[in-house]
C-alpha positions as CSV (number, residue, x, y, z in Angstrom):
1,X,-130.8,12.6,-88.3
2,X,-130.7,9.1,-86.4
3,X,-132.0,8.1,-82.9
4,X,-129.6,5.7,-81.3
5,X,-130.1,4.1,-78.1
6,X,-127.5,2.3,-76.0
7,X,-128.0,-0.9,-74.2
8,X,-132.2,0.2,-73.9
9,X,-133.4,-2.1,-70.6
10,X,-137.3,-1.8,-71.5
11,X,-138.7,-3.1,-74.3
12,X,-141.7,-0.5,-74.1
13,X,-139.4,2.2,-74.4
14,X,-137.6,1.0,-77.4
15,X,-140.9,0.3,-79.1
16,X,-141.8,3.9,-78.0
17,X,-139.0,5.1,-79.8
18,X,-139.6,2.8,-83.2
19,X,-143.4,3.5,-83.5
20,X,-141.6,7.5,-83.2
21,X,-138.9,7.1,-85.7
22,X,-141.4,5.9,-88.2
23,X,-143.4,8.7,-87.7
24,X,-141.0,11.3,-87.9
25,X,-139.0,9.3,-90.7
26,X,-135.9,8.6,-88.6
27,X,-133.3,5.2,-88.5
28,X,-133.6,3.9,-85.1
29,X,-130.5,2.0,-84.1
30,X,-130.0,-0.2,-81.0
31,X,-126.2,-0.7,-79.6
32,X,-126.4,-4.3,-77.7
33,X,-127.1,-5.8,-75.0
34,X,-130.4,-5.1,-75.0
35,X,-132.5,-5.8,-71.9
36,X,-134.8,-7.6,-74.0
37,X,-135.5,-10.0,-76.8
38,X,-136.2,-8.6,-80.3
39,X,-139.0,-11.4,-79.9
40,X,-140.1,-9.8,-76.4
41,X,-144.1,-9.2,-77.2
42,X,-144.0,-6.1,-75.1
43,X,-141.5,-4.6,-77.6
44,X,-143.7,-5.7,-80.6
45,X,-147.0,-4.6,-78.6
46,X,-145.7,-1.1,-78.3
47,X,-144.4,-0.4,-81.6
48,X,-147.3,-1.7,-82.7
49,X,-148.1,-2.3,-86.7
50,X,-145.0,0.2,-87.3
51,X,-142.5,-2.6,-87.1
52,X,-141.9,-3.4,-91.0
53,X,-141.8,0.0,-91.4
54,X,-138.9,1.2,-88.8
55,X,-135.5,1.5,-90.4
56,X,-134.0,-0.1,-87.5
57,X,-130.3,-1.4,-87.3
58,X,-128.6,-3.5,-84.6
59,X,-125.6,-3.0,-83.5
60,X,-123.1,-5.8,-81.8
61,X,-121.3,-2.6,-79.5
62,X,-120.6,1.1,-79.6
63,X,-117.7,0.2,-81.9
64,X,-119.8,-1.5,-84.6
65,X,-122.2,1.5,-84.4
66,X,-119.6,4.5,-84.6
67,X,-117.8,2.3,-88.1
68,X,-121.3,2.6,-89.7
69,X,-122.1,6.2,-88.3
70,X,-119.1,7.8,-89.0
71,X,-119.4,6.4,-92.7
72,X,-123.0,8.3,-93.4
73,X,-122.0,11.9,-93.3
74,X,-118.6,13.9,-94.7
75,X,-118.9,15.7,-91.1
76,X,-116.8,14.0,-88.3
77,X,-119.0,11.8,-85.8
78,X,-117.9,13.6,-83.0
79,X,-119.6,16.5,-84.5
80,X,-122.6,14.8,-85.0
81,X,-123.3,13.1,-81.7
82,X,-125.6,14.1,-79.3
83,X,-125.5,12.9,-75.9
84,X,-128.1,12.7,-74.0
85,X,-127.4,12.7,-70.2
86,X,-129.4,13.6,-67.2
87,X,-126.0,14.8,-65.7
88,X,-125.1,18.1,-67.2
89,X,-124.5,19.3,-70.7
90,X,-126.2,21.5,-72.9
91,X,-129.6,22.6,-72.5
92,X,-131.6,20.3,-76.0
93,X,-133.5,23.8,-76.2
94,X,-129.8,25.2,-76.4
95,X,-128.0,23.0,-78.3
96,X,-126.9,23.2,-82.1
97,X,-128.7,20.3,-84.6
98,X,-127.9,19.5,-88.3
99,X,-129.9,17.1,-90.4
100,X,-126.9,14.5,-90.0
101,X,-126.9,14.8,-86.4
102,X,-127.6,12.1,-84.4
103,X,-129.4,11.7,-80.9
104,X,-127.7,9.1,-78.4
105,X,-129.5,8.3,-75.9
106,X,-128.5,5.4,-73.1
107,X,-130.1,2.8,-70.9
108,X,-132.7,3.7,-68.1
109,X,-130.9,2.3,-65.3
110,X,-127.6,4.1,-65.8
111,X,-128.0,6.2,-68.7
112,X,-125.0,6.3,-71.4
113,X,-121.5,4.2,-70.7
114,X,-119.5,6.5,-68.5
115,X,-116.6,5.6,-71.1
116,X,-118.6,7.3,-73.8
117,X,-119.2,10.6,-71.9
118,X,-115.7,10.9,-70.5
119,X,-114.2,10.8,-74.4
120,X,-117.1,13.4,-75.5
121,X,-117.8,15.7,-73.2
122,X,-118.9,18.5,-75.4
123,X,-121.1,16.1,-76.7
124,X,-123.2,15.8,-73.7
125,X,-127.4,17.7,-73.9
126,X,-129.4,17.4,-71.4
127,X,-133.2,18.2,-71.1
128,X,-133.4,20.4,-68.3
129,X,-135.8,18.9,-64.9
130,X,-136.2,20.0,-61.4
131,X,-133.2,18.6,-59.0
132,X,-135.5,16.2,-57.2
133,X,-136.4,14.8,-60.2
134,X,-133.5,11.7,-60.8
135,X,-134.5,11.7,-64.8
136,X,-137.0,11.7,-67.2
137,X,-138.1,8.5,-68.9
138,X,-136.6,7.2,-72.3
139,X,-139.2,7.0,-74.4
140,X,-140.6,10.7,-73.3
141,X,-136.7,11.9,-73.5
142,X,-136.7,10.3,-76.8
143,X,-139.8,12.3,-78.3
144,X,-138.7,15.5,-77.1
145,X,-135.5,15.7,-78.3
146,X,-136.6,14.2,-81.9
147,X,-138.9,16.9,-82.3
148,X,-136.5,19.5,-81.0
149,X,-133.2,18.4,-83.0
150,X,-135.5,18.3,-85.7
151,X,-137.1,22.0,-85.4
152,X,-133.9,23.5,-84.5
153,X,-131.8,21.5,-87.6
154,X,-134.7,23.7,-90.3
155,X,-136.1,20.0,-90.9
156,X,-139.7,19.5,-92.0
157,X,-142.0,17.6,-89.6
158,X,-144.8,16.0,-90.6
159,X,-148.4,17.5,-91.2
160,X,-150.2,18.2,-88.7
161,X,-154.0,17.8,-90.4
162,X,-155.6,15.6,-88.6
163,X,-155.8,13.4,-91.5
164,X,-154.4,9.2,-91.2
165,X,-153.0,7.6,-94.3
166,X,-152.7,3.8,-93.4
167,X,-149.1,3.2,-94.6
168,X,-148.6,0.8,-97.3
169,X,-148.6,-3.3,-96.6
170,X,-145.3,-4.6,-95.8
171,X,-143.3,-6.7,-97.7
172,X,-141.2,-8.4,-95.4
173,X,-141.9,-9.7,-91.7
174,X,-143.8,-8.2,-89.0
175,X,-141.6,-7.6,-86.2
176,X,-139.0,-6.1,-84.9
177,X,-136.6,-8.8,-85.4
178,X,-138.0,-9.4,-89.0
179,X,-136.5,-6.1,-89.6
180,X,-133.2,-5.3,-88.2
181,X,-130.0,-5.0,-89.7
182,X,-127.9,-6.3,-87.8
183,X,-124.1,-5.3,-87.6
184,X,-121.3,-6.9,-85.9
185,X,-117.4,-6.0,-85.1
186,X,-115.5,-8.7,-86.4
């Protein structure tokens, strides 16, 4: 399972979401342009000491990211893709997850490409919210569908024992762009 999210705006979200894949043991990827530097200290701030420890890949466009997506699994990447819209689709509490499935989720000003929707409709979840309520944020829409995809796919989440085990020191860099991988259509 991978989170993946589209042209983020808010480099607290997007730290949200690393300091999250790293403790559910998911690959964040980020599809440029992001709002926000790699460098921004806001990003680095909220993923806090997590950072050499996110398995976080950047990706030049959506193009660059469905090459490498597509490649990971034997399963077609349309059947794979969840995405995440605050304008109709499946209910997340309805939907179908695998372990290769992969949560897209886009920016917080106008949510996923319009483009990307249109060619998947099927694809589309949404987490269901009260109609005077315009969205929920990223980084809370994030967390709930991780830990939903994840229950729902029959994958094991972490212990829940109370008990912190400082990971291990990093060997490389300490921040977010010490440790992307970056990918570009040529």
């Amino acid at each position: 399972m991978r989170l993946v999210l589209v042209h983020p705006e808010i480099p607290h979200n997007t730290g949200c979401a690393a300091r999250l894949a790293v403790a559910l043991g998911l690959p964040l990827d980020l599809i440029e342009p992001l709002g926000f530097s790699l460098e921004d200290r806001f990003l680095k701030r909220a993923g806090l000491d997590h950072w050499p420890h996110v398995d976080l890949t950047v990706h030049g466009d959506w193009a660059s990211a469905e090459q490498i997506l597509a490649a990971e699994s034997s399963r077609p990447l349309v059947e794979r893709m969840h995405l995440f819209t605050a304008r109709g689709g499946t209910s997340v509490f309805e939907a179908t997850f695998r372990e290769d499935s992969i949560l897209v989720f886009g920016c917080e000003g106008t949510g996923l490409p319009e483009d990307l929707l249109a060619a998947h409709p099927d694809c589309r979840v949404t987490i269901p919210v009260r109609p005077e309520v315009r969205s929920l944020n990223l980084a809370n829409s994030v967390a709930l569908a991780a830990y939903t995809a994840m229950r729902s796919a029959g994958m094991e989440l972490p212990l829940a024992d109370g008990v912190h085990t400082p990971l291990a020191e990093p060997q490389r860099g300490t921040g977010p762009a010490d440790v992307a991988v970056r990918f570009r259509t040529s």
